[in-house]
C-alpha positions as CSV (number, residue, x, y, z in Angstrom):
1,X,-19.0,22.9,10.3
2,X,-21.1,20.4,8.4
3,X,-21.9,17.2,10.1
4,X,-20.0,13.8,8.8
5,X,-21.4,11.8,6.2
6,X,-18.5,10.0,5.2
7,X,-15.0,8.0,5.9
8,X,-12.7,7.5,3.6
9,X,-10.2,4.7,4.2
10,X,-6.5,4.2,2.8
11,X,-5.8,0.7,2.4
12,X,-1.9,-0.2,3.2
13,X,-0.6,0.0,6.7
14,X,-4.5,1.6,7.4
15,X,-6.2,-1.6,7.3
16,X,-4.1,-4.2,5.9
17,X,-1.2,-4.5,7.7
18,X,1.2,-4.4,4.9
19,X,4.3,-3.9,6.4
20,X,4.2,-6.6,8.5
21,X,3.3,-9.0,5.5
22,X,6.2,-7.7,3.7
23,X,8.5,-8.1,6.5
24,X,7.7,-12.0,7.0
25,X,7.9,-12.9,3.5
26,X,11.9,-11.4,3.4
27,X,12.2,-13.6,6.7
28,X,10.9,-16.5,5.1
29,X,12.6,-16.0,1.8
30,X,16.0,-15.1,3.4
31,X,15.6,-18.3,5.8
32,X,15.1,-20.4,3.1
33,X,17.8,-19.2,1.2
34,X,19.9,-19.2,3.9
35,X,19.3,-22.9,4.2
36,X,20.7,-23.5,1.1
37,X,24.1,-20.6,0.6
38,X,26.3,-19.4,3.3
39,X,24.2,-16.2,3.5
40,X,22.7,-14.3,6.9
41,X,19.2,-13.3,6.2
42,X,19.2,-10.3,7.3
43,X,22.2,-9.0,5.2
44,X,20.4,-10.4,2.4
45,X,17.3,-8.7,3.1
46,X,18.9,-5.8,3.1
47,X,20.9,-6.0,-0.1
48,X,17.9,-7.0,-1.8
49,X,15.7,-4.0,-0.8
50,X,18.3,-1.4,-2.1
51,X,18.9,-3.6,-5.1
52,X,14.5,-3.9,-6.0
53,X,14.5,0.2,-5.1
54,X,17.7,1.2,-7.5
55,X,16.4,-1.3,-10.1
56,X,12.6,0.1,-10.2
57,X,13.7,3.7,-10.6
58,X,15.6,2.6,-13.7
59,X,12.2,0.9,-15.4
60,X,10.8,2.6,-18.0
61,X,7.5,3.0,-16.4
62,X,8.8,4.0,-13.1
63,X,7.3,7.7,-13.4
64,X,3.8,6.8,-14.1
65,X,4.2,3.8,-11.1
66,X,5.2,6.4,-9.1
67,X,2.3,9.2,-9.7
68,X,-0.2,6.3,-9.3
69,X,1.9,4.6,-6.4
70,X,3.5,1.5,-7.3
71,X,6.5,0.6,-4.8
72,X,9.4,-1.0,-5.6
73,X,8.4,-3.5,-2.8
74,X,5.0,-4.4,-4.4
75,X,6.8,-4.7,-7.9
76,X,8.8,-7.4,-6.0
77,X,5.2,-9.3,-5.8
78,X,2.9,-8.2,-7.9
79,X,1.7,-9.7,-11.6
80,X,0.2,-6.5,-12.8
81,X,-2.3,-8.2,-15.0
82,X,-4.9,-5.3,-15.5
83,X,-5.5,-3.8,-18.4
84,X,-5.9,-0.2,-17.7
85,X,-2.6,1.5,-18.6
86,X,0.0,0.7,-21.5
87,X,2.3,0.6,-18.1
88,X,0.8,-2.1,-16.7
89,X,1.3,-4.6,-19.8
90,X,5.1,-3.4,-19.3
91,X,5.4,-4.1,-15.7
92,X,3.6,-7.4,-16.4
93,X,6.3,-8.4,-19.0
94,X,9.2,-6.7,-16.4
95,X,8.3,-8.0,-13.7
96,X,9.5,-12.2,-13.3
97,X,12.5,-10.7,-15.0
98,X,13.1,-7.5,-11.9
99,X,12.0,-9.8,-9.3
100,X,14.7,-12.2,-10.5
101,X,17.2,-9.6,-10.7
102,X,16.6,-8.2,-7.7
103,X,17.2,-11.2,-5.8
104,X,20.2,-12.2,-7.8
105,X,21.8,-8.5,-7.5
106,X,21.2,-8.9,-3.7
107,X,22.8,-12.2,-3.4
108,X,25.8,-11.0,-5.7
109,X,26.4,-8.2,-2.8
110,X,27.1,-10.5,-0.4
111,X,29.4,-12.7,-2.7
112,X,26.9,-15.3,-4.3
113,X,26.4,-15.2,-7.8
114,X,23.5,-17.7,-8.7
115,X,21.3,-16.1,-11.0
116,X,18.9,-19.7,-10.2
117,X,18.7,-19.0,-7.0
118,X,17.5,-15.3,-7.3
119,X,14.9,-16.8,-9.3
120,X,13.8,-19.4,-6.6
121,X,14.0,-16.3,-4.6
122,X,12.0,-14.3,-6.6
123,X,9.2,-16.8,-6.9
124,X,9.6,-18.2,-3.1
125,X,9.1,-14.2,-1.7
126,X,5.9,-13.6,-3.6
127,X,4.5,-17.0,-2.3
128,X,5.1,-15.9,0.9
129,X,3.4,-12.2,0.8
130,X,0.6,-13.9,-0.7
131,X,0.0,-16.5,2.1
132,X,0.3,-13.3,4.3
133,X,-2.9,-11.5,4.4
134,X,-3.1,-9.2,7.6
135,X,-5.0,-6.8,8.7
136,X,-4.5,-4.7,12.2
137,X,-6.5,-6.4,15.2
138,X,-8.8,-4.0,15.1
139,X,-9.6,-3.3,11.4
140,X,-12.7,-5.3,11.7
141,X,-14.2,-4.0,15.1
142,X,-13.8,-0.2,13.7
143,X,-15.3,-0.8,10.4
144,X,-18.2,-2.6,12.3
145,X,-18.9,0.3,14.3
146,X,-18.7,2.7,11.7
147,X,-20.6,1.2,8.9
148,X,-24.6,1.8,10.5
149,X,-23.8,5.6,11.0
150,X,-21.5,6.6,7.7
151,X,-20.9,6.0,4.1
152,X,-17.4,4.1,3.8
153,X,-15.2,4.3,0.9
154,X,-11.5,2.9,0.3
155,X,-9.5,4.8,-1.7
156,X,-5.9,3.1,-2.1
157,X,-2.8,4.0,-4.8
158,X,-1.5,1.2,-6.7
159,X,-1.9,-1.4,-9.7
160,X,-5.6,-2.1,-10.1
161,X,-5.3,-5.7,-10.0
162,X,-2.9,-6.2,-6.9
163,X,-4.6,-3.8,-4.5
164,X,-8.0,-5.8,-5.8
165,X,-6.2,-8.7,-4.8
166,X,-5.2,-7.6,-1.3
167,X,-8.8,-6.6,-0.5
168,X,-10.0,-10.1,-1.7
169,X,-7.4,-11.9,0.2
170,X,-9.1,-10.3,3.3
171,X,-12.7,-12.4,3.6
172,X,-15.6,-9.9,4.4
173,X,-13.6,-6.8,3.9
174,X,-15.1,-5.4,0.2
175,X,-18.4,-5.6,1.8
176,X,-18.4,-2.9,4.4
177,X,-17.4,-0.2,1.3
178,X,-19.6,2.1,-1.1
179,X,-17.1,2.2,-3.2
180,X,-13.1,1.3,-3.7
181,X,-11.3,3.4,-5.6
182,X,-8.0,2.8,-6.7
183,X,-5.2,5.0,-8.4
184,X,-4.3,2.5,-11.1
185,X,-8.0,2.4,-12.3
186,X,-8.8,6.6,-11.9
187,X,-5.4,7.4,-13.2
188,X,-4.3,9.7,-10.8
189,X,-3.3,8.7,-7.1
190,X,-3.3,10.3,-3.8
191,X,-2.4,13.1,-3.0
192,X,-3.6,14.7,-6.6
193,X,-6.6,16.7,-5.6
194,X,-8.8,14.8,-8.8
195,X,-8.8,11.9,-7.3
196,X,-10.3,13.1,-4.3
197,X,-12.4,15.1,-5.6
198,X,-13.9,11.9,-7.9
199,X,-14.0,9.9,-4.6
200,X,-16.7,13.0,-3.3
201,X,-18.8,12.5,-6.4
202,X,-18.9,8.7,-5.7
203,X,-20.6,9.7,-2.5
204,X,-22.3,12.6,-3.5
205,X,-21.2,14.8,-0.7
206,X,-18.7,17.9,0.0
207,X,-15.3,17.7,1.3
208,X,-16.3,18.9,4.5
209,X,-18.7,15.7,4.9
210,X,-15.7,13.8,5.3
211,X,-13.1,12.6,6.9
212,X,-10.0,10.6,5.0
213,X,-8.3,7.9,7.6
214,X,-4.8,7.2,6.6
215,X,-1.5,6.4,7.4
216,X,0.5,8.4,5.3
217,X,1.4,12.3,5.3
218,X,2.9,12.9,1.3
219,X,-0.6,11.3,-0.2
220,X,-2.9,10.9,2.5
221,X,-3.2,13.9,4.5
222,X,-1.3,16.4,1.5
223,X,-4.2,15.1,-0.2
224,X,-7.2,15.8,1.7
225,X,-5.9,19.2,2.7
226,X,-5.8,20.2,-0.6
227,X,-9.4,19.9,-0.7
228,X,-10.7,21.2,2.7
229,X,-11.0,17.8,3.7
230,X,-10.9,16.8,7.4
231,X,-8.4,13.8,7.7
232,X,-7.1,11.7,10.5
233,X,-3.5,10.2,10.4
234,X,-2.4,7.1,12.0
235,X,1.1,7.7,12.9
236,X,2.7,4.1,13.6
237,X,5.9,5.1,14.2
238,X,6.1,8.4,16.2
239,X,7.4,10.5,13.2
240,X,6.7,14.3,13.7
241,X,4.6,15.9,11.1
242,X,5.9,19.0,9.4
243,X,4.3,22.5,10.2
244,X,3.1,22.7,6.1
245,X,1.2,19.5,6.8
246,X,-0.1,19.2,9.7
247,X,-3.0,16.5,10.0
248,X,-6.3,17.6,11.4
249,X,-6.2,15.1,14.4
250,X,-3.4,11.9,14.9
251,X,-4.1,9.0,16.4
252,X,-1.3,5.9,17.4
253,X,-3.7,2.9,16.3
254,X,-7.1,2.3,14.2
255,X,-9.2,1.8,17.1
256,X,-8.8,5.6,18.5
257,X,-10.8,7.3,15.2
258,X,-14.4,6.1,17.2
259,X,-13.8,8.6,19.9
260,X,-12.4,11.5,17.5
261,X,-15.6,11.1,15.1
262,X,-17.9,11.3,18.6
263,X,-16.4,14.6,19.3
């Protein structure tokens, strides 16, 4: 087995804490609206979650979002500016007008119909994800450790110009990678073997010179098994992985990949 050369890094819930983000902005959101309408937050967090999902799969563009790895909760944020894609000049256009409707649908569930209000909404969440940009307690230590001995790339699905704009939002964090690669830019998202195969050129290395760190099983792992690639998955939330999947090694937080790379 050929030594390690490389780490290849998912982004959301990897390094960036994204759930957590998301959660607090709904808090926030729901709080304030809460403030204002007869409403509990939580309800309404819930309504609008199933209201944003069942309204993205009816966009258009849903299927190309989807092969590149849009959510439906990051199309309840996101501005989708670049350039790349015809899709992404549609979701730009679509997406003050979904974000709106999404909060107004949620608050009509629970007997409020105030299509202003789902617009303050609208606006008021994606405020609040932006002024929340975490990353795990130990995203910084590991990368620190592993930048002198390996090359490090991040290699994240999504819209160009909002997973760009996550990484900026995180001072210092571009600078410990080779490369970034992301879905919305290549065309093809994880776990399409191309993509991870132009992520191996980037380096200049094989597949079995490195390892892809990440914390989901349908791109992450699917993907880097489909090319002989070794791959460690961080399993948050004590899910079982399926026999046709199984990840090489699986770790509960960031900081145990240093002692599976020194084996």
């Amino acid at each position: 087995m050929k030594p390690i050369k490389a780490i290849i890094f998912d982004l959301d819930n990897t390094l960036l804490w994204d759930e957590r983000s998301i959660s607090e902005a709904f808090k926030a959101a729901c709080q304030g609206a809460a403030e204002t309408v007869d409403v509990d937050p939580s309800a309404l967090e819930r309504e609008v979650r199933e209201s944003s999902e069942r309204l993205f799969k009816e966009m258009a563009c849903y299927d190309y979002a989807k092969m590149i790895e849009i959510t439906h909760l990051e199309a309840l944020w996101g501005r989708f500016d670049a350039k790349e894609h015809p899709t992404f000049l549609e979701l730009g256009q679509l997406a003050p007008i979904y974000q709106k409707s999404a909060w107004t649908q949620g608050l009509h569930k629970l007997g409020i119909d105030d299509p202003g209000l789902g617009e303050t909404l609208a606006l008021r969440f994606a405020k609040e994800r932006r002024e929340r940009p975490l990353v795990y307690e130990t995203t910084f230590e590991v990368l620190k450790a592993l930048r002198p001995k390996y090359q490090l790339l991040l290699l994240t699905n999504g819209a160009p110009d909002l997973q760009q704009e996550k990484v900026d939002s995180i001072p210092g964090l571009a600078e410990y990678f080779d490369h970034i690669l992301i879905s919305g830019s290549f065309g093809r998202g994880k776990p399409d073997p191309a993509i991870f195969e132009h992520a191996l050129e980037l380096l200049g290395i094989t597949a079995e010179e490195a390892v892809m760190v990440g914390d989901n099983l349908d791109t992450d792992i699917k993907g880097a098994l489909a090319v002989g690639m070794r791959n460690v998955w961080i399993n948050h939330h004590q899910q079982t992985a399926p026999l046709n999947n199984l990840p090489s090694h699986e770790i509960a937080a960031l900081n145990e990949l240093i002692a599976i790379l020194q084996q």
